[in-house]
N, C-alpha and C positions, 0 to 999 in steps of 0.2 A: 340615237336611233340610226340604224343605219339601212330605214328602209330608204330606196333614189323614190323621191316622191314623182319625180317625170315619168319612172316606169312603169308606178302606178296609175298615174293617168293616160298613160298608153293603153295599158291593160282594161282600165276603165271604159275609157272610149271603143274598144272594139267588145266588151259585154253590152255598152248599150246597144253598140249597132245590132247584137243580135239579141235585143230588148231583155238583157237577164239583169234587171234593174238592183237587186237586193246584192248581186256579187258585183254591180258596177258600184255600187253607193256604199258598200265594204270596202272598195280598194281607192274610193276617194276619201273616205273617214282615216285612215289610213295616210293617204296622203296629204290631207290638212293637219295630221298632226304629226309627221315629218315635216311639212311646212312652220309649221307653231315651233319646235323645238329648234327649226335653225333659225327662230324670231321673223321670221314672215311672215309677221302678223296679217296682214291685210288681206294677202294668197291665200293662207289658212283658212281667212273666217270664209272668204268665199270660196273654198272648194266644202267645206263645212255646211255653208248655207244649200248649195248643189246637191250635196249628199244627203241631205235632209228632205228635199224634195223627191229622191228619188228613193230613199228609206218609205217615201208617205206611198208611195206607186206600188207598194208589196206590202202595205200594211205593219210596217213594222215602228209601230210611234215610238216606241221606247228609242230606237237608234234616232227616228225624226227629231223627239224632243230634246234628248243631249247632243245632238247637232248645231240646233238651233242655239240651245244653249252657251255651246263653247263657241258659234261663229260670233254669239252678242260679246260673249265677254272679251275676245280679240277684239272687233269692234270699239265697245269700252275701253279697252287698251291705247290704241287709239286715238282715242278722244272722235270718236267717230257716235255722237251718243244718239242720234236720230234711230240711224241704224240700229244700235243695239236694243235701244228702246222698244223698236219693231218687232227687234227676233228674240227678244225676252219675253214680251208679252205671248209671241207665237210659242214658244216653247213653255210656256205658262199654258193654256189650251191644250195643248197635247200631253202635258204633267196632269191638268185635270181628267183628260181621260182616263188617265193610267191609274188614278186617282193615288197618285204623287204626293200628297198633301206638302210634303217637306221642301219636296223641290219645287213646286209650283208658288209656293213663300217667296222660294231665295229666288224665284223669278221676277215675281212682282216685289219684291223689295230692291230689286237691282233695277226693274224698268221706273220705280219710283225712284231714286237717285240719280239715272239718266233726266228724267223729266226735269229734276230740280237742278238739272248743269245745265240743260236748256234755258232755266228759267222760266219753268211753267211749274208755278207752286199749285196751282190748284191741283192739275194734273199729280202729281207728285203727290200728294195728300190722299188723291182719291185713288192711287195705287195702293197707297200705302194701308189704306181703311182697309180696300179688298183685300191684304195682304192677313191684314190680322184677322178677318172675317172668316177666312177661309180654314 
């Protein structure tokens, strides 16, 4: 990829200041996944997790939910599984909107795998109920 993810978030930063939230939260998705591809994991998921909040400010869940989505699995990557655990389940919410059925699974089946690296089996089981429920 040869987008410069810094000039992206130049660019970003001055659409927020003049609050055009949906082309600031484009050109940091953008930039977290220049970030991912040169394995900056950790930058990625959080400029991912930023973009996703600011995807929800213009209504636009579908970029929110795969925001969230890819900053948990960087996250996971990581071994950062609290975290991913949080923005899987968040991005599982937002797949239910959309009514995702498919990806809101592989959300909760991934927040249920995070639960069981913590070591909260219960947790983990009761993702996993709601996984196949759904």
């Amino acid at each position: 990829m040869s987008e410069d993810p810094e000039q992206l978030l130049r660019e970003a930063q001055k659409l927020l200041e003049e609050e055009d939230f949906g082309r600031a939260a484009y050109q940091e998705f953008l930039a977290a996944k220049a970030y991912a591809s040169r394995k900056e994991f950790e930058k990625a998921a959080e400029i991912y997790e930023r973009a996703a909040k600011h995807f929800i400010k213009v209504y636009d869940y579908e970029y929110s939910a795969n925001s969230y989505m890819n900053a948990a699995k960087l996250y996971n990557a990581t071994k950062n599984y609290q975290k991913a655990k949080e923005l899987f389940l968040k991005a599982a919410e937002y797949f239910k909107l959309l009514r995702d059925d498919t990806k809101r699974k592989q959300c909760l089946t991934s927040a249920a795998r995070c639960a069981s690296m913590l070591g909260d089996e219960e947790e983990a089981e009761k993702l996993r109920k709601m996984a196949q429920t759904s």
